[in-house]
ChimeraX commands (.cxc) that place a marker at each C-alpha (Angstrom):
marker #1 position 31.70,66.87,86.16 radius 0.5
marker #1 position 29.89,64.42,84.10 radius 0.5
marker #1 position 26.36,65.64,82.00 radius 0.5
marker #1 position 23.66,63.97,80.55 radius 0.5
marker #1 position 22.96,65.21,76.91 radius 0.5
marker #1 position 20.18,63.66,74.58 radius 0.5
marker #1 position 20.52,63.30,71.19 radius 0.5
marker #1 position 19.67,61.73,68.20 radius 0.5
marker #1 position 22.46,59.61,65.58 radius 0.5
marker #1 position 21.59,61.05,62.33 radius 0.5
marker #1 position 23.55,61.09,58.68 radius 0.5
marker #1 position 26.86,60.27,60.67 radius 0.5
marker #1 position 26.75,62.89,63.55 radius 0.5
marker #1 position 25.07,63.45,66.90 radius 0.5
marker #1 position 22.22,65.96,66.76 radius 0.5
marker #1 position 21.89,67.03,70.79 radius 0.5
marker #1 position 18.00,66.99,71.76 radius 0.5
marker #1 position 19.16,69.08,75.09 radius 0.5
marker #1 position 21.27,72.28,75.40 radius 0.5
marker #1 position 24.48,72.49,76.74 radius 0.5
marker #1 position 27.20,75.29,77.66 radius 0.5
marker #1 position 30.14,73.07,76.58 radius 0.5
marker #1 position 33.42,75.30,74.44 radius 0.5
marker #1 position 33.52,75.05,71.50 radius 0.5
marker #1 position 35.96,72.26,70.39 radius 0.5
marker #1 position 35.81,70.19,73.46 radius 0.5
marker #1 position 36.76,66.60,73.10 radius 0.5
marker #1 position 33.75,64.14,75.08 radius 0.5
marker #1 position 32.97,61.01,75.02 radius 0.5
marker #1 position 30.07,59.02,74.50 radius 0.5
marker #1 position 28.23,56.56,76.55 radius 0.5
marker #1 position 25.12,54.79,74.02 radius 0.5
marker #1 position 22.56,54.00,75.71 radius 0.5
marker #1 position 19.51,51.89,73.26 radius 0.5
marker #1 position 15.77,52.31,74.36 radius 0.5
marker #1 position 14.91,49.03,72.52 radius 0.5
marker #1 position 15.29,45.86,74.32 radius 0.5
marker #1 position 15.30,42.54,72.45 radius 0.5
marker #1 position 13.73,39.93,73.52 radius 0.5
marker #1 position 15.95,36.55,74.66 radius 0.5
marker #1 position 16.00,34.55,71.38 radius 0.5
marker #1 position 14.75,31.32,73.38 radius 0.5
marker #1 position 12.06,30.05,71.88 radius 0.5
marker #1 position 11.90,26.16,74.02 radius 0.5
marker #1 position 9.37,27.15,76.98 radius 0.5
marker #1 position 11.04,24.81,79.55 radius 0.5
marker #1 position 14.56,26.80,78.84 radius 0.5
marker #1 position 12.61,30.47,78.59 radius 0.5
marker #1 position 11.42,29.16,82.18 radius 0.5
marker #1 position 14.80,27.88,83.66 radius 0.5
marker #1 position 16.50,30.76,81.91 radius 0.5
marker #1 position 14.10,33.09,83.73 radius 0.5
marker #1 position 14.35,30.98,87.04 radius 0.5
marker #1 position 18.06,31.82,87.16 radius 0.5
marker #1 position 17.77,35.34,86.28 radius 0.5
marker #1 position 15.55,35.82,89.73 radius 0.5
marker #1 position 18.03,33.97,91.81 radius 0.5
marker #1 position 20.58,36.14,90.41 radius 0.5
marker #1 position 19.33,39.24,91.18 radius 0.5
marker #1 position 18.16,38.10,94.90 radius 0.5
marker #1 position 21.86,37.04,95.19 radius 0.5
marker #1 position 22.81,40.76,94.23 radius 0.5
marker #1 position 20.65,43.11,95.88 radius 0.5
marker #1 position 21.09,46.80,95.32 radius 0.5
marker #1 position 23.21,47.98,98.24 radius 0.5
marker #1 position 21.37,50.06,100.75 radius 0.5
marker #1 position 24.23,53.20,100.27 radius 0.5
marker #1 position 23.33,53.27,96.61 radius 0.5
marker #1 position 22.46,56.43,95.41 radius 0.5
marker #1 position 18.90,57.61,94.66 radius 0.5
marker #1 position 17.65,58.89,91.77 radius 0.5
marker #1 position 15.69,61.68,91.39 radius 0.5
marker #1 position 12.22,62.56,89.92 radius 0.5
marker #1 position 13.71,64.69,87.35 radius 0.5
marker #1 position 16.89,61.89,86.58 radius 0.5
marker #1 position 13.64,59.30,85.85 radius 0.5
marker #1 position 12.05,61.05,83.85 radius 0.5
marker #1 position 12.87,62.09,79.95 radius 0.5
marker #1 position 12.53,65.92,79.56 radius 0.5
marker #1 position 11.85,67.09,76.12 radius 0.5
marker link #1:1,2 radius 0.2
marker link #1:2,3 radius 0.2
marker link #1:3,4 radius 0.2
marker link #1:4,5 radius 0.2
marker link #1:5,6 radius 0.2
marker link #1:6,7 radius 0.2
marker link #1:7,8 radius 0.2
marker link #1:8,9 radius 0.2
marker link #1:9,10 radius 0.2
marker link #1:10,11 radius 0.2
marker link #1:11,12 radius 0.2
marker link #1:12,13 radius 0.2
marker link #1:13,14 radius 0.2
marker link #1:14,15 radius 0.2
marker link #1:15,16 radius 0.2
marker link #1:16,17 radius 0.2
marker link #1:17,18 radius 0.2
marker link #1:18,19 radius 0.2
marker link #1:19,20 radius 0.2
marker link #1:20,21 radius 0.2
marker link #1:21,22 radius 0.2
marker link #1:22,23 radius 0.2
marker link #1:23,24 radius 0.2
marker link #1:24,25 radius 0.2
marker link #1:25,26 radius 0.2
marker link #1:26,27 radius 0.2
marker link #1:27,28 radius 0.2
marker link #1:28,29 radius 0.2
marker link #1:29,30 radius 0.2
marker link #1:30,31 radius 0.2
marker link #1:31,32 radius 0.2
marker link #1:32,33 radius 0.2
marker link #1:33,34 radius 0.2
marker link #1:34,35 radius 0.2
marker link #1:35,36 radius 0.2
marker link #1:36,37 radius 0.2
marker link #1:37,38 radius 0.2
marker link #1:38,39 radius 0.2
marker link #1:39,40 radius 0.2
marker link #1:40,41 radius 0.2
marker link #1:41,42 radius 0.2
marker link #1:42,43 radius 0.2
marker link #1:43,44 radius 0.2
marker link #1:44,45 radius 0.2
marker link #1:45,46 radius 0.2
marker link #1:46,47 radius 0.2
marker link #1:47,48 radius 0.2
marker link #1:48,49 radius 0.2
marker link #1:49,50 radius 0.2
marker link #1:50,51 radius 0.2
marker link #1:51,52 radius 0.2
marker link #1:52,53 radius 0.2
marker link #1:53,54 radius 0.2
marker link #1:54,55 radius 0.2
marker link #1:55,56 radius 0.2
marker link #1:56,57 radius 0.2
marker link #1:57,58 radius 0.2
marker link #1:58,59 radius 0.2
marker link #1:59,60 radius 0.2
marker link #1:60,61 radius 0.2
marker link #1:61,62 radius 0.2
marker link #1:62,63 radius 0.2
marker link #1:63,64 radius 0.2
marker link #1:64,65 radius 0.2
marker link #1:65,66 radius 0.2
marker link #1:66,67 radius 0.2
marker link #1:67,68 radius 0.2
marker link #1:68,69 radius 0.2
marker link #1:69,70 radius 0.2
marker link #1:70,71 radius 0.2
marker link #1:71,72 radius 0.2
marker link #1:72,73 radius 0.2
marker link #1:73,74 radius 0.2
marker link #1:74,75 radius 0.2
marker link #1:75,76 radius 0.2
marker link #1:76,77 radius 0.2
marker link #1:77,78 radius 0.2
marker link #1:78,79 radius 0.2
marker link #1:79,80 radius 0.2
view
């Protein structure tokens, strides 16, 4: 079953921020997941807008299904 572990990249490893109950030698893998989010490198305002435009009519075109599944208080929040 899968788990959601923090942790932090330092000197070459993964230091976990959360504790886990996993044996000792167990093989995982990693899904990295980036709190920064770079701006789109468009700097003409009539493309930012048309770029932006299209983005909308994307996402109306691919609404979230209605049998997707909810997340919970604790899953939207960051515990520390």
């Amino acid at each position: 079953m899968p788990q959601a572990l923090k942790a932090v990249y330092r000197s070459g490893i993964f230091v976990l921020k959360t504790a886990c109950n996993l044996p000792e030698g167990i093989e995982v893998e990693l899904f990295v997941q980036s709190a920064q989010v770079a701006p789109p490198r468009i700097t003409d305002i009539a493309a930012r807008q048309n770029f932006l435009k299209l983005l909308v009519e994307r996402m109306q075109q691919n609404p979230i299904p209605s049998n997707a599944p909810r997340f919970t208080r604790d899953m939207l929040h960051e515990r520390r």
